[in-house]
C-alpha positions, 0 to 999 in steps of 0.5 A: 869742026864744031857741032852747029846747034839752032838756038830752039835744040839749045833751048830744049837741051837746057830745059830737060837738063836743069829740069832733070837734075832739079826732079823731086821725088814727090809721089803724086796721086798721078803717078799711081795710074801710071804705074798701074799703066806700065806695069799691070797695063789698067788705070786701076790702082787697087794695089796703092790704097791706103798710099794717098787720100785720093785713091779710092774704090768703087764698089765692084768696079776697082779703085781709082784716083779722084782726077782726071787720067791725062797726066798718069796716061803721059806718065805711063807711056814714059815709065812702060819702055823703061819698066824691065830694067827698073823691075831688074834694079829693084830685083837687085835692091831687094837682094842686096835689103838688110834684114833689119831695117834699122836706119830706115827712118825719114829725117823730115819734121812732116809727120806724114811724109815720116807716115808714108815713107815707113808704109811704102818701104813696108811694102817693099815699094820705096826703090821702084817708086824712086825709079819709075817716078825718076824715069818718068821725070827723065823721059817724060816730064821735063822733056815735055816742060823743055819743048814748051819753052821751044815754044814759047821761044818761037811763039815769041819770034812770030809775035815779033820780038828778036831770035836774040830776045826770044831766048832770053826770054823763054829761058826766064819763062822757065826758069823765072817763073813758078814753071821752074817749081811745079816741073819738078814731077808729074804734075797736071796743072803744068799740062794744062799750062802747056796744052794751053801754050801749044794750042794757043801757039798753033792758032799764031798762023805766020803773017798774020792770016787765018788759021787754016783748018788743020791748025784749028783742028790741033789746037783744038785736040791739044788744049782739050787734052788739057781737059783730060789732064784736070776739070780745070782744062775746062777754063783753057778750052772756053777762052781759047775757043772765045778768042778763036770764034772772035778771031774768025768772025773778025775776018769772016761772015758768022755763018763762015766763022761758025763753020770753020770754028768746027774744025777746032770743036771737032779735034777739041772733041777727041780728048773729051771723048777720051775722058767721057769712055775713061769715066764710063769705064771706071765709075759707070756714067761717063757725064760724072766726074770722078770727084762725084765718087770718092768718099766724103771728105773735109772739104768735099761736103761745102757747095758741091763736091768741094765747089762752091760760091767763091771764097774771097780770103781763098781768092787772096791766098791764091794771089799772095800767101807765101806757101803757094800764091801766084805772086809769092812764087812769081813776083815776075808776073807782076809785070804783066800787070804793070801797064794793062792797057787793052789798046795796044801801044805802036811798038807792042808785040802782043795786040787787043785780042790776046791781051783780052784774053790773058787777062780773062783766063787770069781772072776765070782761073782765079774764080774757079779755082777760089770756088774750089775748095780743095784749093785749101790744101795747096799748101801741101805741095806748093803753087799749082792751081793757077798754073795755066794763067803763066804761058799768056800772061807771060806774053805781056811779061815779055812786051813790058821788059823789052821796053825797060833799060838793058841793066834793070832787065838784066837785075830782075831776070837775075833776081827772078830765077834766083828766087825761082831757082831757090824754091825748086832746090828747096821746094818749102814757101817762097821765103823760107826757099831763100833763107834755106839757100842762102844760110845752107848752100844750093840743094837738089830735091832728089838728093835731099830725099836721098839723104832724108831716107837715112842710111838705107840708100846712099851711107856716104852722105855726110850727117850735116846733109847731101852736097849738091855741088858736084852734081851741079858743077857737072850740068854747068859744064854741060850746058856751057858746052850745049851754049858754046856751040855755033848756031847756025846763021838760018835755021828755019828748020829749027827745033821749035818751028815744027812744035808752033 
């Protein structure tokens, strides 16, 4: 008898294993809270400075990274159960560490990933680094990217596309759009997508009817815990409160709106809170954000803190250069643009409201985020700014392939996640991803970095570079396992209803 799996477990399994098998071993200055957190139990991360730029230290209060914790705190809840056997393997990595490190050179053209690999293994930090970012990724990270494509699948169906459709089509929100790069490692601009998701979601009562209160209230813890994550959250937080005010008075009096809208103020209130004490502790004043702090910089000095009037070539970079733009790495979204009409057409699975509203948090992000000088520096890791505009704008992706014929829907799929899947494997910009590919061979992020690190790690490799093949035949025949399975007929109970 075989072992029946709903379409929504099926979903997540895909997800966090292609996730999984495609980590990379950036350190983000995200990760150094969370290994403060798991190991020495503080969001403090004295021990890392002179790591990474955005490490700094307050005078008599201790170093801190320049963001908001949400994302080192998710990392250090995954890290913490798994923290004794890491601290075993590094036990036995140091043990076994030639005492002369001769072949410990990182063959990359970046100087400073050259720089920060020679500091970090000077530190005897390198093999716990991979460890617990791995571990993070592994327990933390991509399950939580696979639950959100649970979600969006069944975000879909109450919106009226087919259980058939919904699975496609979450697939491709995960693997066709820039989600697939940027789920790679820890990253807070991703949570804020995804708290933006869950709580937009949540607020899709079935059948249509008003949000009840409890629903109100998570919606509103979960999209502000965005706001912890990063002080772009801000944006997610006004127009889904917007949206959700507007929905309510369209179905009540102002006063009753009004009253029940503090449902959802009230959960919104608990994650800020939690940021406001976090920045009483570290900096002194809960109502200065970090970036207040941190030594002056490049761009820090323009407007305030790095914020200033918004810049129109910084405004075009976003949208198109090669090395981050929204476009550049997700030709895909240019659907969601492709019939913008407001009213909505009869056979239209996404109305007025959320079309509104998709468009606005776009166009609010793209502002914000063009005003924000540091965005200037994108370009060292890849698209990310905008992507909280993916989850709604996504929706309206979905509405307009479901209305073009079955064999163009199939090509622009199949070309979306190849060129999604190319920048993932390769992690350069959205051109030189697909030449890497398609003169070289597929790859994988982490065992480049492997093979990059000389012959201190894995000696088999061979010179000309890491094989990804046989890893990737394995996670095929994984999932053709998971896919071959039998759903069953029902499954109202299904992993993906609970998280919707």
């Amino acid at each position: 008898m075989k072992i029946a799996i709903s379409r929504g477990t099926k979903i997540f399994l895909t997800g966090w294993l292609v996730y999984s098998l495609h980590f990379a071993t950036d350190i983000s200055r995200e990760h150094y809270p969370a290994f403060s957190l798991a190991e020495r139990g503080t969001l403090r991360v004295d021990p890392y400075l002179g790591l990474h730029p955005d490490l700094f230290e307050v005078p008599g209060r201790g170093a801190f990274i320049n963001n908001n914790p949400g994302a080192s705190i998710v990392g250090g809840l995954a890290y913490a159960p798994a923290r004794p056997l890491v601290d075993l393997a590094v036990g036995a990595a140091a043990r076994h560490r030639p005492t002369t490190d001769h072949d410990a050179t990182y063959r990359d053209d970046r100087p400073m990933r050259r720089e920060f690999f020679r500091r970090v293994r000077d530190r005897g930090l390198d093999v716990r680094f991979g460890l617990a970012a791995g571990v993070i990724q592994l327990l933390g990270f991509a399950p939580l990217c696979a639950a959100a494509l649970v979600c969006m699948f069944s975000l879909l169906v109450r919106l009226g596309f087919s259980e058939r459709q919904a699975t496609g089509l979450a697939l491709l929100y995960g693997f066709g759009t820039p989600v697939f790069f940027r789920a790679a490692f820890l990253n807070h601009n991703l949570l804020v997508a995804h708290a933006l998701l869950f709580a937009f979601a949540l607020l899709q009562a079935p059948g249509g009817r008003l949000a009840s209160r409890a629903r109100l209230f998570a919606a509103g813890g979960v999209v502000g815990s965005g706001l912890l994550c990063d002080y772009a959250g801000s944006v997610p937080v006004v127009a889904l409160g917007s949206y959700t005010l507007a929905r309510l008075r369209a179905l009540l009096p102002w006063r009753s709106a009004l009253v029940r809208m503090l449902w959802m103020v009230a959960g919104a209130a608990l994650p800020v809170g939690g940021l406001l004490v976090y920045q009483q502790w570290a900096f002194g004043n809960p109502f200065l954000p970090a970036q207040y702090y941190m030594p002056a910089t490049q761009f820090s000095v323009e407007g305030w803190k790095g914020f200033d009037w918004p810049s129109p070539d910084l405004l075009l970079r976003n949208l198109f250069d090669r090395r981050y733009g929204f476009f550049a790495f997700g030709p895909l979204m240019a659907l969601a643009f492709a019939a913008p009409r407001l009213d909505r057409p009869p056979d239209a699975h996404v109305g007025r409201p959320e079309r509104v509203l998709a468009y606005g948090l776009f166009v609010a992000l793209l502002v914000f985020t063009s005003a924000n000088q540091f965005d200037r520096l994108q370009w060292i890791t890849g698209f990310r700014m905008l992507a909280p505009a993916l989850p709604l704008l996504f929706l309206l992706v979905a509405d307009s392939l479901v209305r073009l014929p079955r064999r163009l829907v199939l090509a622009i799929a199949g070309l979306a996640v190849f060129h999604s899947w190319c920048i993932a494997m390769v992690r350069a910009d959205a051109i030189e991803s697909v030449r890497v590919v398609l003169t070289q061979g597929p790859r994988l992020p982490w065992l480049t970095s492997m093979w990059r690190a000389g012959d201190s790690y894995l000696s088999f490799l061979p010179q000309t570079g890491p094989q990804a093949w046989p890893v990737l035949l394995v996670g095929a025949v994984l999932l053709a396992w998971v896919w071959t399975r039998p759903t069953p007929a029902r499954a109202r109970g299904h992993l993906g209803s609970g998280l919707c």
